[in-house]
N, CA, C and O atoms as a Maestro MAE file, in Angstrom:
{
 s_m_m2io_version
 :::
 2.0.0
}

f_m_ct {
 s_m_title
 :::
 protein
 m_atom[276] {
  # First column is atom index #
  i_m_mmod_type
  r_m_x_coord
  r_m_y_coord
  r_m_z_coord
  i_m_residue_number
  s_m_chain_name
  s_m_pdb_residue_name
  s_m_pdb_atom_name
  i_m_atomic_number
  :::
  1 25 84.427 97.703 98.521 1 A "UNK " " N  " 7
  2 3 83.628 98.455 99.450 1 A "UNK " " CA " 6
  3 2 82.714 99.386 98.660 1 A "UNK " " C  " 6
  4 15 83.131 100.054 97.714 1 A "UNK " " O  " 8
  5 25 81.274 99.408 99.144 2 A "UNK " " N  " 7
  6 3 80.919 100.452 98.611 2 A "UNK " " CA " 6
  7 2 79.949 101.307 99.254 2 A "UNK " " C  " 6
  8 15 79.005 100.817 99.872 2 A "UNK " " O  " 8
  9 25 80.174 102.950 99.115 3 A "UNK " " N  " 7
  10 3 79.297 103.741 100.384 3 A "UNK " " CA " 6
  11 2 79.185 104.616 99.418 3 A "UNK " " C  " 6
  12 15 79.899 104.745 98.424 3 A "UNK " " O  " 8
  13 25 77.782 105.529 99.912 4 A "UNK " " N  " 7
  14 3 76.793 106.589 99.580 4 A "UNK " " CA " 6
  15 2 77.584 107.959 99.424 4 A "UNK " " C  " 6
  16 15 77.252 109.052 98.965 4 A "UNK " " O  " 8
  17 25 78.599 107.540 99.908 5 A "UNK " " N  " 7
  18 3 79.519 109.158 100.204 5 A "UNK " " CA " 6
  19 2 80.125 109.686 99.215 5 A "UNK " " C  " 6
  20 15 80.844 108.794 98.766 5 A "UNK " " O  " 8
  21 25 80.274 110.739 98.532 6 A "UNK " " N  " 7
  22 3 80.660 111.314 96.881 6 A "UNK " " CA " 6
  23 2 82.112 111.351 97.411 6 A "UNK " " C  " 6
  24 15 82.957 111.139 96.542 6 A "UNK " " O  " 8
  25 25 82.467 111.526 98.375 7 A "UNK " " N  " 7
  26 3 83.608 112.818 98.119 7 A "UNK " " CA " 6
  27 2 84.784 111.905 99.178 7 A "UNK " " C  " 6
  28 15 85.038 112.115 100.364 7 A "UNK " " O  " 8
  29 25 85.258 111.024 98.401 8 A "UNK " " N  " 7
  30 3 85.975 109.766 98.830 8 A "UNK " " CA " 6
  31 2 87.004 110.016 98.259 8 A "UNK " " C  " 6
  32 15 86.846 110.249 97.061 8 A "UNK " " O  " 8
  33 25 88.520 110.092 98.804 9 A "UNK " " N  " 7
  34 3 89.602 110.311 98.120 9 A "UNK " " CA " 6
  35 2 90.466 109.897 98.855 9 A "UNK " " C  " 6
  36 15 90.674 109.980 100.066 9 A "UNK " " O  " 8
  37 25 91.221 109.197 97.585 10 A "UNK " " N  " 7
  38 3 92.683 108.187 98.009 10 A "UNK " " CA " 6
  39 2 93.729 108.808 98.106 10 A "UNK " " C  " 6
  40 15 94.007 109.796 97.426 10 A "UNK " " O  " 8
  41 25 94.808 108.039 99.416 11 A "UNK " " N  " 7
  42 3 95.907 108.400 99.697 11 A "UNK " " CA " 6
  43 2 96.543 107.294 100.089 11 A "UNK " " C  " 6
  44 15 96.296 106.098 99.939 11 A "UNK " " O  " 8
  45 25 97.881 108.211 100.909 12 A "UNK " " N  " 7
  46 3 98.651 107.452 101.696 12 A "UNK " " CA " 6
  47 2 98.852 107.795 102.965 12 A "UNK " " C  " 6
  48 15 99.179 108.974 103.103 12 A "UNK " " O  " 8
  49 25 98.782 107.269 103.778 13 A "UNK " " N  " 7
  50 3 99.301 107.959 105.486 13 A "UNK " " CA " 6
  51 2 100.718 108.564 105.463 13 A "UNK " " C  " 6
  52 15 101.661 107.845 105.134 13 A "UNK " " O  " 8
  53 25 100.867 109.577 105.727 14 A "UNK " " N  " 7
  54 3 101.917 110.065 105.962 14 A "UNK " " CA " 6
  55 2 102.567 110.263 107.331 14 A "UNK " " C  " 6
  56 15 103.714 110.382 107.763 14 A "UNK " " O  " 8
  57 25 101.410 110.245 107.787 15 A "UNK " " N  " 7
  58 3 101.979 109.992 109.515 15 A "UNK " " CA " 6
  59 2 100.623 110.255 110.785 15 A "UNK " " C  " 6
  60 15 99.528 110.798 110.636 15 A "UNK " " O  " 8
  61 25 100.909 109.965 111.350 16 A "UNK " " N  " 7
  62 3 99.976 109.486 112.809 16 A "UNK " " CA " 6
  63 2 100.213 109.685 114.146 16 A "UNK " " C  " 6
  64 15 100.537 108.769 114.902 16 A "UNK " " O  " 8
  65 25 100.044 111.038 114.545 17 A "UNK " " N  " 7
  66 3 100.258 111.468 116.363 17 A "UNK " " CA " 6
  67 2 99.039 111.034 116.614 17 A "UNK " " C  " 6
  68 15 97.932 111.303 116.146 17 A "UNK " " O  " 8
  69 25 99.616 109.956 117.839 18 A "UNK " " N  " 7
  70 3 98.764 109.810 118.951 18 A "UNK " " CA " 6
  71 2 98.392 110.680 120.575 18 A "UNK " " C  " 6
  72 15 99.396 110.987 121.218 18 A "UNK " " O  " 8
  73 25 97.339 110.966 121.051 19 A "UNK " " N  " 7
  74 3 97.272 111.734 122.035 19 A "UNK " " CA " 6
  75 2 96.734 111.049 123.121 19 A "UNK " " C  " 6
  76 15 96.719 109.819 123.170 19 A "UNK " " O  " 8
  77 25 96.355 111.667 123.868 20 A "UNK " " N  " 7
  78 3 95.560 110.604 125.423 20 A "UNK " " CA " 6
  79 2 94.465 109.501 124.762 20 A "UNK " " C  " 6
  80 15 94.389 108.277 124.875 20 A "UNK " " O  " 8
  81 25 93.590 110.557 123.970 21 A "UNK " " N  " 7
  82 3 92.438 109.916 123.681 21 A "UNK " " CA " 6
  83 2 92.013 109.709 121.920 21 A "UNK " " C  " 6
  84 15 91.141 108.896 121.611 21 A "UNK " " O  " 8
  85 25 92.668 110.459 120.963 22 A "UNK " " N  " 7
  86 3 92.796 111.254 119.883 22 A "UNK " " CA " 6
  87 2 93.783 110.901 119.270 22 A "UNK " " C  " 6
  88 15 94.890 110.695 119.768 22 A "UNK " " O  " 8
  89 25 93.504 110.805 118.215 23 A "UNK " " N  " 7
  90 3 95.151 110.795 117.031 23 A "UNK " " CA " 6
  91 2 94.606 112.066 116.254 23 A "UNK " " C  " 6
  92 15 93.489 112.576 116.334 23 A "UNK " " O  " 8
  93 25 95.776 112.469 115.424 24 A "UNK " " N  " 7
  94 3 95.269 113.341 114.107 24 A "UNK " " CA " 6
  95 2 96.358 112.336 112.883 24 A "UNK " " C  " 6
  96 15 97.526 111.976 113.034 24 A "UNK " " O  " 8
  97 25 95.288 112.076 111.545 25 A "UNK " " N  " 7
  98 3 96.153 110.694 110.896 25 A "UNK " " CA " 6
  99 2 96.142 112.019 109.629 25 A "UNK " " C  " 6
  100 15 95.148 112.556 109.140 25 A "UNK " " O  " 8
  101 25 97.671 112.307 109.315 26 A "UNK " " N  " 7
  102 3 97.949 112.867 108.061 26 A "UNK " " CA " 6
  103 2 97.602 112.175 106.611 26 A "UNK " " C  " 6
  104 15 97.900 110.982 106.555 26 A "UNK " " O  " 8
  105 25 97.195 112.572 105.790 27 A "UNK " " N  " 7
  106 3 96.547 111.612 104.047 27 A "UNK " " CA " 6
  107 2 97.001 112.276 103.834 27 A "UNK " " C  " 6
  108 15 96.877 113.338 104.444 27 A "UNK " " O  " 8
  109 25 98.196 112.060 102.404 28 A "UNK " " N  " 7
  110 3 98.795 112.756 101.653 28 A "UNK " " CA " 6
  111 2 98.242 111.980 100.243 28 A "UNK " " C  " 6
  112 15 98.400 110.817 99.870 28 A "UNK " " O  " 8
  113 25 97.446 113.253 99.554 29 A "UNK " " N  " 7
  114 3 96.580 113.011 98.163 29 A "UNK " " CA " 6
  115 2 97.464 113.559 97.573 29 A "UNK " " C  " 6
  116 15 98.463 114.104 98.042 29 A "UNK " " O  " 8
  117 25 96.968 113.381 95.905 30 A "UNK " " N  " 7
  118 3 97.625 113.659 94.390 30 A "UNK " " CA " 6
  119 2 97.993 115.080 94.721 30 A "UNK " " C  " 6
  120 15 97.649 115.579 95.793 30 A "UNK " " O  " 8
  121 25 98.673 115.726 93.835 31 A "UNK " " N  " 7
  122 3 99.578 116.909 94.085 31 A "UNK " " CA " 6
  123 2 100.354 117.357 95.851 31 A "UNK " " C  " 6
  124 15 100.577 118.513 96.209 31 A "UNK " " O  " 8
  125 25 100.558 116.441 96.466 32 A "UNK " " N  " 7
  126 3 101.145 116.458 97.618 32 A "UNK " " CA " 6
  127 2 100.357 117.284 98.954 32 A "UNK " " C  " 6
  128 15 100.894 117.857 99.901 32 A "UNK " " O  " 8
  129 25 98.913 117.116 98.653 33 A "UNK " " N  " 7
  130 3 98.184 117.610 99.639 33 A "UNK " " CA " 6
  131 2 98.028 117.134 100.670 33 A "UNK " " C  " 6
  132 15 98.368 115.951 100.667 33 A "UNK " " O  " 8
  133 25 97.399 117.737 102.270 34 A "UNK " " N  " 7
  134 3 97.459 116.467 103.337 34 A "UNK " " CA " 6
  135 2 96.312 117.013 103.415 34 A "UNK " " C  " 6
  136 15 96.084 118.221 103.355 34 A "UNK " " O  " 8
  137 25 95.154 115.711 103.620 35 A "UNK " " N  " 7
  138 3 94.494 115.948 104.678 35 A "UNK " " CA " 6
  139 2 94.378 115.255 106.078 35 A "UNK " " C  " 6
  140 15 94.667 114.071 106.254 35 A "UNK " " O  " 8
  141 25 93.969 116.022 106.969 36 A "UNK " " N  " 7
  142 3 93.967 115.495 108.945 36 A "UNK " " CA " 6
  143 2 92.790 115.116 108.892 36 A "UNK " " C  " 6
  144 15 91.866 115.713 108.339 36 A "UNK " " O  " 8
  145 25 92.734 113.939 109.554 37 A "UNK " " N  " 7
  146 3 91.647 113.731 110.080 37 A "UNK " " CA " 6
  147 2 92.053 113.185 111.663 37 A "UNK " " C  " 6
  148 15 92.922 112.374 111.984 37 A "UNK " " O  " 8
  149 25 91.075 113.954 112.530 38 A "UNK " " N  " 7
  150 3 91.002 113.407 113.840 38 A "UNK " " CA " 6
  151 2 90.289 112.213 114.421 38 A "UNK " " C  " 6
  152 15 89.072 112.289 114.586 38 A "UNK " " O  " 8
  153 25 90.954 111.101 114.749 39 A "UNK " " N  " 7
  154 3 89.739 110.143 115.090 39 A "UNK " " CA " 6
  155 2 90.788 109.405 116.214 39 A "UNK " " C  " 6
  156 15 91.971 109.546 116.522 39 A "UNK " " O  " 8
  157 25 89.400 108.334 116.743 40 A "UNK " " N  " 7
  158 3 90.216 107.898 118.339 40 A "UNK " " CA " 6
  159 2 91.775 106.800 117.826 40 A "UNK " " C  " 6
  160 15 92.188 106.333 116.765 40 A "UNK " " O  " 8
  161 25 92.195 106.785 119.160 41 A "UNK " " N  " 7
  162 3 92.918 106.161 119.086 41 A "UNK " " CA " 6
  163 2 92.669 104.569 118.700 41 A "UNK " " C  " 6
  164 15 93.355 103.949 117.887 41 A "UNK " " O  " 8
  165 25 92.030 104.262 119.125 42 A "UNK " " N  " 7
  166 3 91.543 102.697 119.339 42 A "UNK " " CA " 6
  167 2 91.331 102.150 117.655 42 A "UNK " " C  " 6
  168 15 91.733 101.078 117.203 42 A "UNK " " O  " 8
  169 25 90.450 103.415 116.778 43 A "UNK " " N  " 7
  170 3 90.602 103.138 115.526 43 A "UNK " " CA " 6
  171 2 91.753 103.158 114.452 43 A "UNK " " C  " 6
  172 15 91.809 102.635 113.339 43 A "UNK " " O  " 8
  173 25 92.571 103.864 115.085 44 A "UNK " " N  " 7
  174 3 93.990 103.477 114.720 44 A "UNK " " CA " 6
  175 2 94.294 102.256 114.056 44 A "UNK " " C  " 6
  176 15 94.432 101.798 112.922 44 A "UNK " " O  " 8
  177 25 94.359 101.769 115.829 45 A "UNK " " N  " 7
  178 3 94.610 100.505 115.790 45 A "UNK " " CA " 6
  179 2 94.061 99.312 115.302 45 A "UNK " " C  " 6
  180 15 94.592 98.233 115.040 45 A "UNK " " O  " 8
  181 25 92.711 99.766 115.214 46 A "UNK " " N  " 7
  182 3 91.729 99.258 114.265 46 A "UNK " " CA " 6
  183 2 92.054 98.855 112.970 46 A "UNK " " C  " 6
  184 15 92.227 97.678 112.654 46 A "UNK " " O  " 8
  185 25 92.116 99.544 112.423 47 A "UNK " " N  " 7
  186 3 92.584 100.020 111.063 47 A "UNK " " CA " 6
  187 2 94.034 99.267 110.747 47 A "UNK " " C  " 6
  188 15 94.235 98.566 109.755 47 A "UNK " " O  " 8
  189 25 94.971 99.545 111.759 48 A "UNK " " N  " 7
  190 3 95.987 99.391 111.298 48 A "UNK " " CA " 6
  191 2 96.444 100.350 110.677 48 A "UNK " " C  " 6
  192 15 97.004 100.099 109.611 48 A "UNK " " O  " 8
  193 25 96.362 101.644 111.100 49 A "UNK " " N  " 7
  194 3 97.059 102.565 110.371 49 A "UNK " " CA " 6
  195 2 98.098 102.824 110.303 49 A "UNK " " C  " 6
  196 15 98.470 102.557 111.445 49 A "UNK " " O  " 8
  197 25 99.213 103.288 109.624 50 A "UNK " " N  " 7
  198 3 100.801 103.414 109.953 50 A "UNK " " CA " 6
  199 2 100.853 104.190 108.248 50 A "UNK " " C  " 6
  200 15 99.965 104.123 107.398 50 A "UNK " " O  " 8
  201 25 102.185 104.899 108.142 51 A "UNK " " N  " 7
  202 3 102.901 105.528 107.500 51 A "UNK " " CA " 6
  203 2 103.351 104.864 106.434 51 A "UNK " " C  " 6
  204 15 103.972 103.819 106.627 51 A "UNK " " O  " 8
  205 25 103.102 105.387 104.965 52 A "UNK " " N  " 7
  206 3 103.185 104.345 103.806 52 A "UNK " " CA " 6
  207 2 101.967 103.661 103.680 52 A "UNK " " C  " 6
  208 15 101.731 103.145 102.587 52 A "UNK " " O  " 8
  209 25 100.764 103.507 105.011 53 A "UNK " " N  " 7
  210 3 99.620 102.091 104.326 53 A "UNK " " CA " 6
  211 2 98.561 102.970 103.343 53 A "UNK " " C  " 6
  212 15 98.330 104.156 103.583 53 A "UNK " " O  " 8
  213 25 98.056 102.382 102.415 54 A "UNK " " N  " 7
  214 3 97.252 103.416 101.332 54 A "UNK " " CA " 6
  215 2 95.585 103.414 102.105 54 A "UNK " " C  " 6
  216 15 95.280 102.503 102.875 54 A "UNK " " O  " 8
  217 25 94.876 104.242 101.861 55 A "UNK " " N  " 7
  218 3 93.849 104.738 103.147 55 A "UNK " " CA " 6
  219 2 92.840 105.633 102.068 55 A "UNK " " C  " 6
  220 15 93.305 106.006 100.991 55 A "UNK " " O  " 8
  221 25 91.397 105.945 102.463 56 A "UNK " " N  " 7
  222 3 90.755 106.867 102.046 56 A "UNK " " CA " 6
  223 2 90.351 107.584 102.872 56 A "UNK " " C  " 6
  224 15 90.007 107.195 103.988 56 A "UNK " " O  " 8
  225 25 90.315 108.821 102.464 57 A "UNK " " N  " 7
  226 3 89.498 110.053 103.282 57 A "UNK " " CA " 6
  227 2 88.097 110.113 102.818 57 A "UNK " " C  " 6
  228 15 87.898 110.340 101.625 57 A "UNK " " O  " 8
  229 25 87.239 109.961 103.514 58 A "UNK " " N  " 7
  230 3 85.721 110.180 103.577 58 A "UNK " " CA " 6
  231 2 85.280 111.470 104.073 58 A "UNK " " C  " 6
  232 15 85.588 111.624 105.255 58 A "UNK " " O  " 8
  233 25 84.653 112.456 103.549 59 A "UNK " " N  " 7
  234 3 84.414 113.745 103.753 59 A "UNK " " CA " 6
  235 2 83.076 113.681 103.877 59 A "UNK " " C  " 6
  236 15 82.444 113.455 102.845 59 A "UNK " " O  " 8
  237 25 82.349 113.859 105.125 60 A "UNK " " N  " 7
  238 3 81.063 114.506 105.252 60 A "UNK " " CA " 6
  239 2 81.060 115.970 105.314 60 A "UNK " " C  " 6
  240 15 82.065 116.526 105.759 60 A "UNK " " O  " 8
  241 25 80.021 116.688 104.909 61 A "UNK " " N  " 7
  242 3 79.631 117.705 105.616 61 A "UNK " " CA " 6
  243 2 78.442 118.594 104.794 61 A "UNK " " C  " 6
  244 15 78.558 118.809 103.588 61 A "UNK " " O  " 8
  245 25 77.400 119.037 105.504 62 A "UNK " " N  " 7
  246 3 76.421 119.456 104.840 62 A "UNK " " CA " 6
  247 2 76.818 121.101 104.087 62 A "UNK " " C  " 6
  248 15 76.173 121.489 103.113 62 A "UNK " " O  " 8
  249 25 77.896 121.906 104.670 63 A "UNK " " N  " 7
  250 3 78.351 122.918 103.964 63 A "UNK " " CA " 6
  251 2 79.634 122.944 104.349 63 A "UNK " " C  " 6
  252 15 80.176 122.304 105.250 63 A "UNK " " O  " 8
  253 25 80.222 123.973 103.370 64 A "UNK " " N  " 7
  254 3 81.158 124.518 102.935 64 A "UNK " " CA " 6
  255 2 81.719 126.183 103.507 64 A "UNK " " C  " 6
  256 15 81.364 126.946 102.607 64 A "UNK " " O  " 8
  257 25 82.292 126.845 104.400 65 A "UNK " " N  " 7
  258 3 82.247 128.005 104.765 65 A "UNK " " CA " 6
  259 2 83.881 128.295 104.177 65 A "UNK " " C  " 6
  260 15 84.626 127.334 103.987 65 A "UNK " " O  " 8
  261 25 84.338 129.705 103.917 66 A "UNK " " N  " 7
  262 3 85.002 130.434 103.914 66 A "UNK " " CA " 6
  263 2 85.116 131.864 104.266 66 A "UNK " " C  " 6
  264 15 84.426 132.793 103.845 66 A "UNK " " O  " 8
  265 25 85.978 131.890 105.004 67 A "UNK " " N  " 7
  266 3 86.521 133.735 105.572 67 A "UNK " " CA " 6
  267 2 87.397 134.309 105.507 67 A "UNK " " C  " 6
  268 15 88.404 133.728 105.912 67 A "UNK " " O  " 8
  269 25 87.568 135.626 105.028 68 A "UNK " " N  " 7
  270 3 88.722 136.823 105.097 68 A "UNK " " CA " 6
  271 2 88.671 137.586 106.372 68 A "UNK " " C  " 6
  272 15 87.703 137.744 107.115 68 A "UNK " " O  " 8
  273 25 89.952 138.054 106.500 69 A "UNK " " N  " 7
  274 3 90.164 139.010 107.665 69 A "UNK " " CA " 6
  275 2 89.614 140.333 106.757 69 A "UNK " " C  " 6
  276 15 89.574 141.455 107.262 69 A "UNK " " O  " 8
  :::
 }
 m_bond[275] {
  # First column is bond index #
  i_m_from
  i_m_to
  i_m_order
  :::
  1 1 2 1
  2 2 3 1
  3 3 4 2
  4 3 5 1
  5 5 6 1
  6 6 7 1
  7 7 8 2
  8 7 9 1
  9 9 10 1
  10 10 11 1
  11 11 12 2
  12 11 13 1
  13 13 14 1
  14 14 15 1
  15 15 16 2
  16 15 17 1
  17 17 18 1
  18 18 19 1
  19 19 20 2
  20 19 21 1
  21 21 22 1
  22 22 23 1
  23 23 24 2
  24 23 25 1
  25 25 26 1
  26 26 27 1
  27 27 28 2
  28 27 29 1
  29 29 30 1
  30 30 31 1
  31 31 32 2
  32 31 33 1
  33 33 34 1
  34 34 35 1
  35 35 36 2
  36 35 37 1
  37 37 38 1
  38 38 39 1
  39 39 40 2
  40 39 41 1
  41 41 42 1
  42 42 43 1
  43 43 44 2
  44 43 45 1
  45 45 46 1
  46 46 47 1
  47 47 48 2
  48 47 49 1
  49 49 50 1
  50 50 51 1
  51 51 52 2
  52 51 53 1
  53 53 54 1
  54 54 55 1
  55 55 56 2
  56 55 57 1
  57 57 58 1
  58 58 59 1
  59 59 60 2
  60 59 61 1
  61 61 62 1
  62 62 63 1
  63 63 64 2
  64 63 65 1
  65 65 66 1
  66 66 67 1
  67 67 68 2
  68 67 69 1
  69 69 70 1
  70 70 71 1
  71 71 72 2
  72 71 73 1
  73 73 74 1
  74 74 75 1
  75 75 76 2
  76 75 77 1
  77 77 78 1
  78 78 79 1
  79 79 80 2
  80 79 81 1
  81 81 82 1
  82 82 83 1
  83 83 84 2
  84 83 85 1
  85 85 86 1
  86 86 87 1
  87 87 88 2
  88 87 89 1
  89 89 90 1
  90 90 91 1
  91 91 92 2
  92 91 93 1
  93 93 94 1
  94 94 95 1
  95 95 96 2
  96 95 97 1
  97 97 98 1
  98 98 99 1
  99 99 100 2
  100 99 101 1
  101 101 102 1
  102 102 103 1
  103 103 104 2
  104 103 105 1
  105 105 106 1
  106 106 107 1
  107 107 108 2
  108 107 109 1
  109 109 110 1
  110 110 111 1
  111 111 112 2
  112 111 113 1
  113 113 114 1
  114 114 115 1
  115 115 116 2
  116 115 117 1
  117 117 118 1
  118 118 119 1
  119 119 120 2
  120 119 121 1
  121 121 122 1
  122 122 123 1
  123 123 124 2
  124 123 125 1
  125 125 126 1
  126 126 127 1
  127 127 128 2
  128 127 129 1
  129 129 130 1
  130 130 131 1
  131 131 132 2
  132 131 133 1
  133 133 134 1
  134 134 135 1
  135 135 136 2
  136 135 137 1
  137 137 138 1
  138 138 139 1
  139 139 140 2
  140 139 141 1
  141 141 142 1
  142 142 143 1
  143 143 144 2
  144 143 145 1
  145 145 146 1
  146 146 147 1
  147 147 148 2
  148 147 149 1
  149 149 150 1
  150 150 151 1
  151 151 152 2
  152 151 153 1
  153 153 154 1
  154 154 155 1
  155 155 156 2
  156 155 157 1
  157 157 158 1
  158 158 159 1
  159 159 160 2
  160 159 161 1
  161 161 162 1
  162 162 163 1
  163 163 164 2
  164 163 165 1
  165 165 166 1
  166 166 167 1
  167 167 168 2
  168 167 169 1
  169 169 170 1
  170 170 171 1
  171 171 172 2
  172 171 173 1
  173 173 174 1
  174 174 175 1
  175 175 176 2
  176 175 177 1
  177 177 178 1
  178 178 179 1
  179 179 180 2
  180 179 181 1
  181 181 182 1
  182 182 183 1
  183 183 184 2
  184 183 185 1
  185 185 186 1
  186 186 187 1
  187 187 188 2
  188 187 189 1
  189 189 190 1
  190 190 191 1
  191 191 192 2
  192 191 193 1
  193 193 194 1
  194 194 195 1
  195 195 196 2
  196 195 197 1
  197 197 198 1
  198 198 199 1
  199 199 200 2
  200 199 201 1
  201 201 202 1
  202 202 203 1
  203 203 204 2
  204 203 205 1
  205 205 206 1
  206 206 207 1
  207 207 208 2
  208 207 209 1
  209 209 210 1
  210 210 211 1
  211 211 212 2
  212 211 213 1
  213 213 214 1
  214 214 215 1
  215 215 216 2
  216 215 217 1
  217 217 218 1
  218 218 219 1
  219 219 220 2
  220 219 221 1
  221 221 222 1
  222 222 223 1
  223 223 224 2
  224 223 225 1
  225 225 226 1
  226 226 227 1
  227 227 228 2
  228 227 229 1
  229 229 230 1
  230 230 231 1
  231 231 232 2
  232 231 233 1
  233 233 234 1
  234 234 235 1
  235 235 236 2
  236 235 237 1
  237 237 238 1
  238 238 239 1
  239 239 240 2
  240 239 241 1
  241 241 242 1
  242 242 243 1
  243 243 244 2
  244 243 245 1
  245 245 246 1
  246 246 247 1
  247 247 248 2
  248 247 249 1
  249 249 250 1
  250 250 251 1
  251 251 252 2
  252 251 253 1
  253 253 254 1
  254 254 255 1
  255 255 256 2
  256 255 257 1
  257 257 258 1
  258 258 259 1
  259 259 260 2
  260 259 261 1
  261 261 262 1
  262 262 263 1
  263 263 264 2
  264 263 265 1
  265 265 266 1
  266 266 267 1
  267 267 268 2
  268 267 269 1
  269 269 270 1
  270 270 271 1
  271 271 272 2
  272 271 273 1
  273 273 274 1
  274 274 275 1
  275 275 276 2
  :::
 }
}
């Protein structure tokens, strides 16, 4: 596969709640990090996603924000 996107990083599913319309699919990257990503259900199933299958996270976003109380 190959896409325009820099910031592509491999994992594993760690797990997958489904909701009415929505999943949130856990990626567990190198040093035991997760990232969520929210996407429909239907792509799930698409995908074939499940717990243990190896997966990439694709990160868009034009910025970066951070805040303190």
């Amino acid at each position: 596969m190959k896409i325009s996107g820099r910031n592509f990083i491999a994992g594993t599913i760690k797990d997958v709640h489904k909701g009415s319309t929505t999943a949130h699919v856990h990626l567990e990257i190198a040093g035991g990090v997760i990232i969520t990503a929210s996407i429909t259900n239907e792509s799930v199933d698409e995908l074939g996603l499940a717990p243990g299958k190896k997966a990439h996270a694709l990160i868009k976003s034009s910025d970066v924000m951070i805040a303190v109380d």
